[in-house]
Residue frames relative to the residue before (quaternion, step in Angstrom):
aa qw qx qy qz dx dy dz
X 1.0000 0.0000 0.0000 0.0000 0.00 0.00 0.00
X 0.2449 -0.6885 0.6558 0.1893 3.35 -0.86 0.45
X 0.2595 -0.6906 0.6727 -0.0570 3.09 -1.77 1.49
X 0.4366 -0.6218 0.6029 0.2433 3.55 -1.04 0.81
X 0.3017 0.7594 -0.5679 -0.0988 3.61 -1.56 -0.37
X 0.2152 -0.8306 0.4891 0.1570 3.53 -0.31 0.53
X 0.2376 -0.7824 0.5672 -0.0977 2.72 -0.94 1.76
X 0.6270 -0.5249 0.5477 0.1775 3.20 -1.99 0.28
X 0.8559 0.2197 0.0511 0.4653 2.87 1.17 -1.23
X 0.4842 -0.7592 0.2868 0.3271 3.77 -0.55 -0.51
X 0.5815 0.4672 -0.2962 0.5966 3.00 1.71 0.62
X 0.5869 -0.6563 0.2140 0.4232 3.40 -1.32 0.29
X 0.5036 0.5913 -0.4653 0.4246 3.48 1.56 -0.08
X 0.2381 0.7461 -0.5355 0.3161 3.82 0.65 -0.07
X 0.4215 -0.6161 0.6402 0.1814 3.62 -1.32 0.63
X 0.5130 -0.6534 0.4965 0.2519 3.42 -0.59 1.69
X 0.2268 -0.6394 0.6468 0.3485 4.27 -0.44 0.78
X 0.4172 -0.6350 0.5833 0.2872 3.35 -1.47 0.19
X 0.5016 0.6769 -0.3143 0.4375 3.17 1.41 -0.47
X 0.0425 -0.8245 0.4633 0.3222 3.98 -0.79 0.53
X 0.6989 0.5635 -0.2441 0.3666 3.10 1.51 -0.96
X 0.7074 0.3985 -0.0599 0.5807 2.92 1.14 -1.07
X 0.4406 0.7182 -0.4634 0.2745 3.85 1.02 0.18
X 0.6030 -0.6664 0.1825 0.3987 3.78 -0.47 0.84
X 0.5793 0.1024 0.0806 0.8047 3.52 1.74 -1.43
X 0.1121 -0.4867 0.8632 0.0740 2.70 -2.45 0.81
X 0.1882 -0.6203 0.7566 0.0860 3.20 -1.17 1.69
X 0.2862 -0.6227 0.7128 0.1491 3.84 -1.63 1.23
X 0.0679 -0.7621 0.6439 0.0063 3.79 -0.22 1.34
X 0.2236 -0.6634 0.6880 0.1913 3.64 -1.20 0.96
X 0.3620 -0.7082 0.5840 0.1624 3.73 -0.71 1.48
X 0.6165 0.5522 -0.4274 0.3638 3.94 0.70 0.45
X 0.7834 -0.1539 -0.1736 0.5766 3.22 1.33 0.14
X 0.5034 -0.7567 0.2588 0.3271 3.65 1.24 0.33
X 0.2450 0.5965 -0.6335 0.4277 3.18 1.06 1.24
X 0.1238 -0.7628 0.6258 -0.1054 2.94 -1.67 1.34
X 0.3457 -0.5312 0.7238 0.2729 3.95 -1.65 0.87
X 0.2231 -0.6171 0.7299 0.1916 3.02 -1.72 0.47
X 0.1049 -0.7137 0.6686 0.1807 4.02 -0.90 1.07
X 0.0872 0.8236 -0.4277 -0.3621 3.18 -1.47 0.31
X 0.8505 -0.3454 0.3340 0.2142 3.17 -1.71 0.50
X 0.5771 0.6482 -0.4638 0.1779 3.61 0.98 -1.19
X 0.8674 0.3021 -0.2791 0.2801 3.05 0.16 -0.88
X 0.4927 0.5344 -0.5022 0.4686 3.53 1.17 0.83
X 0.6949 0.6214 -0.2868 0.2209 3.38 0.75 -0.70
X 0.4820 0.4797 -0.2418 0.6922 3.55 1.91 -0.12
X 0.6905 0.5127 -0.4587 0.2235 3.80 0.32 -0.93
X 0.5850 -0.7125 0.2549 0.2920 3.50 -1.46 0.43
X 0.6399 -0.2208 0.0070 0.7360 3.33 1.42 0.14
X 0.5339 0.7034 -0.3926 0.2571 2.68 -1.72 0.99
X 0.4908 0.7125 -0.3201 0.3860 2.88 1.96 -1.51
X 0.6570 0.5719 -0.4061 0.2763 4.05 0.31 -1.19
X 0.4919 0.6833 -0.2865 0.4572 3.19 1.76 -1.26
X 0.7107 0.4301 -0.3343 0.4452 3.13 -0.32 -2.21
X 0.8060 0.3511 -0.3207 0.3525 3.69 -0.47 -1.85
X 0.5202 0.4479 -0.5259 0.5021 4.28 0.32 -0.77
X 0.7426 0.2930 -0.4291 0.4225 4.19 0.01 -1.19
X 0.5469 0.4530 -0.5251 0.4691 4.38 0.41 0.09
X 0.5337 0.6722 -0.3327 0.3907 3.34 0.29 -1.07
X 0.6772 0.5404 -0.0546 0.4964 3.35 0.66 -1.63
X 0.8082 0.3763 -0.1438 0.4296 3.20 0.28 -1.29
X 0.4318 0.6755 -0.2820 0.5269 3.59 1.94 -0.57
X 0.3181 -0.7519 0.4843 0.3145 3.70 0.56 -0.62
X 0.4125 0.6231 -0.5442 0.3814 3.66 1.42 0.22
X 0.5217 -0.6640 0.5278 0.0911 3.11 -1.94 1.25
X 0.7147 0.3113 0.0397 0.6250 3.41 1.44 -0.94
X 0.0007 -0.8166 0.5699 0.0920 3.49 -1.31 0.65
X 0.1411 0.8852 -0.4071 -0.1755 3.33 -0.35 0.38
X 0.1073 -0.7005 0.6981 -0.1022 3.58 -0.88 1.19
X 0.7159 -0.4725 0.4129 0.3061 2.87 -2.30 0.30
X 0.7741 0.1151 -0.0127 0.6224 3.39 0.58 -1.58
X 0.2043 -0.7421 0.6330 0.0834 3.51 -1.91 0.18
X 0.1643 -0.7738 0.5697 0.2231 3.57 -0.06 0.58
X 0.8201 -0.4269 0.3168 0.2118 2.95 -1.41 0.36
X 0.6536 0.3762 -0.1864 0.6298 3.78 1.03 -1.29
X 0.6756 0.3180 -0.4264 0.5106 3.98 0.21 -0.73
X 0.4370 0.6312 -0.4235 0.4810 4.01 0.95 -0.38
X 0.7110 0.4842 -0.2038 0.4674 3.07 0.32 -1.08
X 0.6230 0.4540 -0.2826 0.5708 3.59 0.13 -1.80
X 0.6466 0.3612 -0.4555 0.4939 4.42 -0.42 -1.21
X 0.6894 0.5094 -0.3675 0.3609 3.95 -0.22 -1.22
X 0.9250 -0.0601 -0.2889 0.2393 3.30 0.89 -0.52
X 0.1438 0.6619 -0.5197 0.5207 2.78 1.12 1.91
X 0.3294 -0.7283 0.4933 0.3432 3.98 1.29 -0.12
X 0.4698 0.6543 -0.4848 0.3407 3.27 0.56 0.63
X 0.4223 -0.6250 0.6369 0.1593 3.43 -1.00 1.40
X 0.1189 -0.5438 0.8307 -0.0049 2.94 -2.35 1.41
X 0.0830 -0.5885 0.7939 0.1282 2.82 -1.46 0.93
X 0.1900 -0.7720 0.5823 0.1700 3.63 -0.89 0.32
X 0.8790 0.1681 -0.2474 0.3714 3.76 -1.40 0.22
X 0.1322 -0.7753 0.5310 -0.3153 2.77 0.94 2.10
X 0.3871 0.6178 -0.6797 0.0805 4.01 -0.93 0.43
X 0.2510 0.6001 -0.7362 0.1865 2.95 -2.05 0.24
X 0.5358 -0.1960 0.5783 0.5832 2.90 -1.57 -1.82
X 0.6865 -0.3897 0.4932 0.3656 3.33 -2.13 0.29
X 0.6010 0.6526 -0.2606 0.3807 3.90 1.08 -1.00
X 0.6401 0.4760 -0.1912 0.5719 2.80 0.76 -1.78
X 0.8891 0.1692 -0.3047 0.2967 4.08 -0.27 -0.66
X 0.3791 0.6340 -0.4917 0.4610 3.25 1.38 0.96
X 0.5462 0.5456 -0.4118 0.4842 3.54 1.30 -0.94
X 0.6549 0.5186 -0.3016 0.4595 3.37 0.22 -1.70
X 0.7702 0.2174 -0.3563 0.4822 3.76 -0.30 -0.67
X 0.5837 0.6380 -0.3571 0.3531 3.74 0.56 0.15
X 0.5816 0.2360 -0.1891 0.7552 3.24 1.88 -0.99
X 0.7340 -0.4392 0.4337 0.2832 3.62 0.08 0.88
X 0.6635 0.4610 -0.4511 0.3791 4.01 0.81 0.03
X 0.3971 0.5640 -0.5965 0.4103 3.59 0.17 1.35
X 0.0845 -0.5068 0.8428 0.1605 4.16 -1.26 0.05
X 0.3475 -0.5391 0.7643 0.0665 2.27 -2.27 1.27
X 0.6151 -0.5201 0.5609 0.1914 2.99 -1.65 1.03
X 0.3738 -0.5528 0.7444 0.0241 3.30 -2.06 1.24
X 0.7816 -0.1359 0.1425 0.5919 3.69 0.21 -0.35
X 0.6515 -0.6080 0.2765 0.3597 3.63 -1.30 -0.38
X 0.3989 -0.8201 0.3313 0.2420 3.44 -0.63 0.24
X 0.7335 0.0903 -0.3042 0.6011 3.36 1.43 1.03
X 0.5739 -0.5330 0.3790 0.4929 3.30 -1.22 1.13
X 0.6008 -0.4499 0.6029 0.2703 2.84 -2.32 -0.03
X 0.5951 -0.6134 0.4695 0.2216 3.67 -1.41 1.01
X 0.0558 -0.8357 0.5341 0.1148 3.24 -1.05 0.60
């Protein structure tokens, strides 16, 4: 399965960003042997609105089933939900570490988002 995670960085030790829209990288980790794509983020992370959009419609297009990040706005909340993609939200660590955790089942999936949406 492939597993979303925003990241600081480009590896799996990287600090999970808490950011989703606006998070620097989204490494797409396949949880069957942990080989990973690294997407990046740049050019959402400056943009003026929208970013939750842009990164939920990569995400999507990545083939990952699940994302996990710190925060979720609402609209990219939206946009993953209907793409059937699972959010689990207030994800931290390393990118490693919250691949384990959602691997042994220690992640909750999100009902809706957990911070309003920028204006």
């Amino acid at each position: 399965m492939k597993v979303a995670v925003t990241s600081k960085g480009k590896d799996l030790d990287s600090e999970v960003d808490p950011r989703f829209g606006r998070a620097a990288y989204i490494l797409i980790v396949e949880t069957e042997d942990d080989t990973f794509k690294v997407m990046d983020n740049s050019e959402n992370v400056n943009a003026f609105k929208g970013a939750g959009i842009q990164a939920a419609a990569s995400v999507g297009d990545s083939g990952a089933e699940v994302l996990l990040t710190g925060y979720c706005g609402p609209n990219a909340y939206k946009t993953l939900n209907a793409a059937g993609i699972r959010v689990a939200n207030d994800v931290s660590g390393t990118v490693s570490e919250a691949v384990i955790a959602f691997k042994s089942g220690r992640v909750a999936f999100a009902e809706e988002a957990n911070v309003d949406g920028h204006w």
